[in-house]
N, C-alpha and C positions, 0 to 999 in steps of 0.2 A: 504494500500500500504506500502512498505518497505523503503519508505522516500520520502520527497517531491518533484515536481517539478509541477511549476505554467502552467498555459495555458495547460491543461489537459480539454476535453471536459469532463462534466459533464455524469457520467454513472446511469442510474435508481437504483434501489437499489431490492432484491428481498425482495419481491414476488412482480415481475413487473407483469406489462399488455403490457409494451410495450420496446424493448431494448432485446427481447428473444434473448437465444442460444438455442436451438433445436438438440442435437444430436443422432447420428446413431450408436448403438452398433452393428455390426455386428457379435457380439459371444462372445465376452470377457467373460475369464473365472471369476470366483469369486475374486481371487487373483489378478486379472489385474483388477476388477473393484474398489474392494479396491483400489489399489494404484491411477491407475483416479482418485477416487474420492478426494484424498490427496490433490494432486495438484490443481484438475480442479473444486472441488464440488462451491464456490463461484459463477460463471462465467456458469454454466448451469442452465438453467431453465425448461427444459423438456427433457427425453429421449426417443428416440424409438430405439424401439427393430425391423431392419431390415427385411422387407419382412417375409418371413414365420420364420425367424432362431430361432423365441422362441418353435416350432415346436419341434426341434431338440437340440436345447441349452440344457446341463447338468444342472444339478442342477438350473433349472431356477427359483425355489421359494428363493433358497437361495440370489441368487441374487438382486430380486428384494425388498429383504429385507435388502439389502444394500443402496438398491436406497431409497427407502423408510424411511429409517433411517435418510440416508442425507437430507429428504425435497426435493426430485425433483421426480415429477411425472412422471412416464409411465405407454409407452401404444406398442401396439402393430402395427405393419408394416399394411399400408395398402393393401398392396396386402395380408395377409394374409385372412380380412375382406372380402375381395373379393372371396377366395378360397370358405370361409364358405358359402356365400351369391350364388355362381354360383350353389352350391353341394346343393340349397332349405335349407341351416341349418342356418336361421339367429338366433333361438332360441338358438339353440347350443353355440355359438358363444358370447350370451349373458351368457348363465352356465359359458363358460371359464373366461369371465370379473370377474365372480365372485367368479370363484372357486381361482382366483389368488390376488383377494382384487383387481383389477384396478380402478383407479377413473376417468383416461382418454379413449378415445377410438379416433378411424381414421375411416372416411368413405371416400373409393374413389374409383372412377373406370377407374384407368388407366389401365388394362387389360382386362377388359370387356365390352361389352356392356350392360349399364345398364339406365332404363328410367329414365328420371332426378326427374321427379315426385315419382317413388317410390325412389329414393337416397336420395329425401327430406323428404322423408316419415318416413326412418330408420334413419334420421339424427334427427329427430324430437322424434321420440321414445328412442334412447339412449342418448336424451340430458335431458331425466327425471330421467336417474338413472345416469352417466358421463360427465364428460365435453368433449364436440365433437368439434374433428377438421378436416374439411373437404377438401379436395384435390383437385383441380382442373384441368384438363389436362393430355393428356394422355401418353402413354408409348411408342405408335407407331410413331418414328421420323418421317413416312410419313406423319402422322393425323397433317392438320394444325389447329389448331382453332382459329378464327378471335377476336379481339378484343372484338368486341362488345357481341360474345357470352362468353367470358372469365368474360365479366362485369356481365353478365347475370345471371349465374351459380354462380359468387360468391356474388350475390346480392339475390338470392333466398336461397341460403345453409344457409347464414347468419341467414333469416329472420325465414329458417328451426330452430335455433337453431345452427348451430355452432358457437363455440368462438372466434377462426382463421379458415381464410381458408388459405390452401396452396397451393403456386402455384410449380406445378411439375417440375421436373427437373432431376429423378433418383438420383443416388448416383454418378452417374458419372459428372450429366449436362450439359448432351448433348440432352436431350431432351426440349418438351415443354417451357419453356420460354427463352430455349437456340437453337442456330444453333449446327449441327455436331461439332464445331467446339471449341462449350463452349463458343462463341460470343453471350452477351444478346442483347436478341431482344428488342432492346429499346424503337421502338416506341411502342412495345407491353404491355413493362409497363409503361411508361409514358401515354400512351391512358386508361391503367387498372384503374392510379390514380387518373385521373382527375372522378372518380364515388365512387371507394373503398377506404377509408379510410386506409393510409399506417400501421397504428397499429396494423388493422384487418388483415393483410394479413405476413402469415409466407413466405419467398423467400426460397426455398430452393436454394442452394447457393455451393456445395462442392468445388468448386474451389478457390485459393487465388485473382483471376481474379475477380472473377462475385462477391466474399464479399467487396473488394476494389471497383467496381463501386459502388454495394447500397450504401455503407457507403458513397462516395462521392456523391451520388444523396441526400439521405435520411439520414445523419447524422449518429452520434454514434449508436445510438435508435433506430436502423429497425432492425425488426427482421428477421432472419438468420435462416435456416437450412439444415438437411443434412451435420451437421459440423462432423468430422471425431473426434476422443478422441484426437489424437494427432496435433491436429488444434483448440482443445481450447484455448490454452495461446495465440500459435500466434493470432488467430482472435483477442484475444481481446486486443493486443498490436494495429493491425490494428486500432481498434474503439478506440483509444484513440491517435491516430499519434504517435505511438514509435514503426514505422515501415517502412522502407523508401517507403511505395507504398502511405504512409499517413502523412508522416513525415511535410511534410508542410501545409497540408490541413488545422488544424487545429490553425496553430499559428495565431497571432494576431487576431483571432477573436472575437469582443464585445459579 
């Protein structure tokens, strides 16, 4: 930090397991990820690369050779996984992990219907060659999914072999663990945690709303994603109260 001030909550240090940031590149070129990574490379812990956009991203080796420089791992959007997986090319899919060096990957079917047995089945095989993180809930605002099967899925993807599971939210979050509205559904995670272990489970989070409730549920240390490049710093003024939505949460606490 750039000088002191006491009663600061205690931040993980990387390479955490738990305290993630999780961000969403949605295209940044080379030259914007450099400068990102200037400011914000500290403060990340993993990147994804947006739905299908590494598809179509320029220069996306070079890129990722930036990322990779810095120490923070990426992976690729889970709906892209998806595209590959509905089109019968899950092997394919595995060639791309490798033709790009990836050590991460995403399993999720929030745009398809997929049997949760074989989800656990791919989750289980690409956790022998990457570190998997698996998605929970869907894309369609109508689909509700009850508590208990949200406990379910991410009690078995675990045991599947992922690292985090995450719970869905879009890039907007307005979906799955949010109302239309970006209002968390709270008894939904509060019911999630009483089985999942808060460490295990990434939130995705893009709103200043939905980072400000975890952080006041779940401390400095929950981890987050779906965080936008330019919602690094702030987020993590949030997680440390040098931001009026947190400004007092944290003072005099033993």
């Amino acid at each position: 930090m750039n000088y002191f001030l006491n009663q600061i909550p205690e931040r993980t240090e990387k390479p955490r397991q738990v305290g993630l940031t999780m961000v969403m590149d949605k295209g940044l070129s080379t030259r914007e990820a450099e400068d990102f990574l200037s400011v914000c490379g500290n403060y990340i812990d993993v990147i994804k690369l947006g739905w299908g956009t590494s598809y179509v991203t320029p220069n996306l080796k070079e890129k990722l050779k930036l990322y990779k420089k810095a120490g923070i791992p990426t992976y690729l959007g889970g709906t892209l996984f998806e595209a590959f997986i509905v089109r019968g090319m899950f092997d394919e899919y595995v060639k791309v992990l490798e033709k790009y060096e990836l050590d991460y990957a995403e399993v999720s079917d929030g745009s398809i219907e997929l049997d949760h047995d074989l989800k656990c089945d791919f989750i289980s095989k690409l956790a022998k060659k990457v570190t998997v993180l698996s998605e929970v809930g869907s894309k369609d605002v109508d689909k509700i999914i009850p508590p208990y099967k949200w406990i379910k899925l991410m009690q078995e993807e675990l045991e599947a072999g992922a690292w985090k599971v995450i719970g869905e939210a879009r890039e907007a979050g307005n979906v799955g663990l949010f109302r239309s509205t970006g209002e968390v559904r709270s008894g939904l995670v509060e019911e999630i945690l009483t089985k999942i272990p808060f460490e295990n489970i990434i939130w995705e989070a893009p709103q200043k709303a939905q980072q400000v409730w975890f952080i006041k549920l779940l401390g400095s240390n929950v981890n987050l994603g779906n965080i936008a490049p330019n919602e690094v710093v702030p987020l993590e003024t949030i997680r440390i109260g040098l931001r009026g939505d947190t400004f007092s949460h944290f003072l005099n606490q033993s």
